[in-house]
N, C-alpha and C positions, 0 to 999 in steps of 0.2 A: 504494500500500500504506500504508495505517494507521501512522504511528506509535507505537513500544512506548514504553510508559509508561519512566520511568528504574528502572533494579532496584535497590529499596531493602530491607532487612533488615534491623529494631532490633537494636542488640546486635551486630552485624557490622562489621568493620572497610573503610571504604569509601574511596575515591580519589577527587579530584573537583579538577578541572580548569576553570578558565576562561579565557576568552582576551579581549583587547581586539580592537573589533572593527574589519576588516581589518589584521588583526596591529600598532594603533596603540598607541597606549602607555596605560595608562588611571592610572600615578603617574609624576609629573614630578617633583615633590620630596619632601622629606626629609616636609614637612606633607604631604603624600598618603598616603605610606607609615604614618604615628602616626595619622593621623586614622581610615582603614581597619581599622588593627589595635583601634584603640578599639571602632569599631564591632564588629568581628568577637567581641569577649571578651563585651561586652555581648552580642550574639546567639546566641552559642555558648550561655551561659547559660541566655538568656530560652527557649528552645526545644531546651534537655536537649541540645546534640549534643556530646562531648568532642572537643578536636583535640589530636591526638598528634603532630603535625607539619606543618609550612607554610611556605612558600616567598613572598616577595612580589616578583615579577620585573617589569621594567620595562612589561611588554606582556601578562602574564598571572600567574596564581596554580594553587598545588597546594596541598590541604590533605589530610589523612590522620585521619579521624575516624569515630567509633562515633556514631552517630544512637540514641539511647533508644526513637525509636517511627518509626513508617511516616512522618510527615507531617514532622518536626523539620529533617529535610534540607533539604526544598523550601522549608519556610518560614523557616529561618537566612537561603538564597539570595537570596530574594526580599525579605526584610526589610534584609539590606546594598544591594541593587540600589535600593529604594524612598531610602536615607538615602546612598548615595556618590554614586550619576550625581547626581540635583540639584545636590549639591557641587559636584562635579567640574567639570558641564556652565559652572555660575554664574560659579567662579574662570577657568575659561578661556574664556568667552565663546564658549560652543558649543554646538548642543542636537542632540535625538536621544540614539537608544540610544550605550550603551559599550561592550557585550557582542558578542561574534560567537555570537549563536544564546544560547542556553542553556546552560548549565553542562553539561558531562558529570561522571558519577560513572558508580560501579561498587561491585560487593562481590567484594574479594579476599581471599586465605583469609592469616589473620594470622600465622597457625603455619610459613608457608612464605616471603611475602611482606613482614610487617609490616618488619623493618630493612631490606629491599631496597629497599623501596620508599621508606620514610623517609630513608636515604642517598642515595637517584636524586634526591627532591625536593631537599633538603638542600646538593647538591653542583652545581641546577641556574646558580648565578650561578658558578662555576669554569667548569663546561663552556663556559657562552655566555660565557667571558674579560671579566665583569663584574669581578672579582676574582680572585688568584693563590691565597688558602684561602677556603676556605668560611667558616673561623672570622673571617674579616673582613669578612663580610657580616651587614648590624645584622637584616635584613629573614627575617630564618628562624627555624627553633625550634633550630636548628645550637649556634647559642652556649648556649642551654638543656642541652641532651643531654654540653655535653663541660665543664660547669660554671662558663663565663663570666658566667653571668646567672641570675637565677630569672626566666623568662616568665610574667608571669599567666593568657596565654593557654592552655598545655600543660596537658592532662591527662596523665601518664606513662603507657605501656601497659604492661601487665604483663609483654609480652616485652622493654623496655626495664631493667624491674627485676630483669630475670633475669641481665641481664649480670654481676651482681656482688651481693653482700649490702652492701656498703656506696657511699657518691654517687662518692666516690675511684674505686673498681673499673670500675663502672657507667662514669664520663664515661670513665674511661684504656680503657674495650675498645672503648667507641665510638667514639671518637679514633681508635684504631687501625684498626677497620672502616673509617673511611672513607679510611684511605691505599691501599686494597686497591681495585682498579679495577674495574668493576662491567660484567658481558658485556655488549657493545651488543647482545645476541638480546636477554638479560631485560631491558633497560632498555626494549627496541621492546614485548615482548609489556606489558610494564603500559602502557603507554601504549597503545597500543591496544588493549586490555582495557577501557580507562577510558574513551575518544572514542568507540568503537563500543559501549559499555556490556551488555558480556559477560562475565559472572563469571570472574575469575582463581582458579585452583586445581586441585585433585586430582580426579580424578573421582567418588572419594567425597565429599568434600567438596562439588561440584557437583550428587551425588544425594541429601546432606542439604540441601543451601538451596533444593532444586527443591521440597520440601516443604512449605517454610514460605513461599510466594510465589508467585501464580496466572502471574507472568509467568515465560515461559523465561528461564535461566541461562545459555542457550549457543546457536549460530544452528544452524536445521536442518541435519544433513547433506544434502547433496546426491547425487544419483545413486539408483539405483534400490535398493530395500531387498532385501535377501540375501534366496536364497531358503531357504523353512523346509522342513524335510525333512516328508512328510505322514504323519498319525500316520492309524498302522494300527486 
């Protein structure tokens, strides 16, 4: 079976995951982790895509961003992969891919999703006992959102700005959001929303984005279709 192109949608807030490949580490140090982000600010730009949140874990990456048009996603992706592996490969004396397969993304609905989901990435170096708070990890947009740093890289979302009318409001709700422990059901379904690249959200929201987008949003159901009553 053919595979489905990845569901991208300008203007939609998307989820995008990559991993090193056989779960290897693809930053060993402090220079990996600045050098990547460099690149990343610079690419985010150069191909319109805002990142509202991100994650740089030792063995993989989440980013949380609004793509401007159809192609800016694939091509951010591909333009970090052309300027890090070289890096990468040169300093540690190793060649071949970094990547396990290609990036997964998704479009998840932001109205429901957006701080779920930017708290799940956010909070990913606590889970895997990288670190005892999130706010101690340099490599996120964490410290951005609760006012330890201004990131060059963050675009704020506007469900960000809604926590509060002032920055004070704003960081102290989200502070508090993330002391609040997050379902492991929702934390499974975005994740697999985003690796199996099947749109997360409401079913209306599923019947709007099926619209703007020739690829399906969600996998077929399976089993036999209901029967229709015969019109007389």
């Amino acid at each position: 079976m053919a595979r489905l192109p990845r569901l991208v949608i300008p203007h939609q807030l998307h989820h995008i995951i990559q991993k090193g490949n056989d779960n290897k580490v693809i930053f060993v140090d402090r220079d990996d982790y600045a050098v990547f982000l460099g690149w990343l600010i610079q690419a985010s730009k150069q191909f319109e895509v805002a990142i509202h949140a991100y994650v740089l874990m030792p063995d993989h990456l989440h980013l949380l961003a609004t793509p401007s048009d159809e192609t800016g996603l694939s091509r951010m992706m591909q333009w970090l992969g052309r300027h890090y592996v070289p890096y990468f490969n040169a300093k540690y004396h190793r060649s071949g891919t970094l990547w396990q397969g290609r990036y997964r993304a998704t479009v998840i609905q932001a109205a429901v999703y957006f701080l779920r989901c930017s708290l799940y990435i956010e909070a990913n170096p606590v889970l895997a006992k990288l670190v005892a708070e999130a706010s101690d990890y340099s490599w996120s947009s964490y410290q951005h959102h609760i006012g330890l740093k201004i990131d060059p890289l963050i675009t704020d979302h506007p469900l960000y700005w809604s926590l509060g009318n002032t920055p004070f409001q704003r960081e102290a709700a989200y502070k508090e959001m993330m002391q609040q422990a997050q379902p492991s059901a929702e934390i499974e379904a975005m994740t697999a929303a985003t690796l199996r690249g099947w749109l997360l959200g409401s079913d209306q929201f599923k019947a709007e984005m099926a619209k703007l987008t020739a690829r399906r949003v969600e996998p077929v159901k399976r089993g036999r279709p209901s029967k229709q009553s015969k019109l007389v």
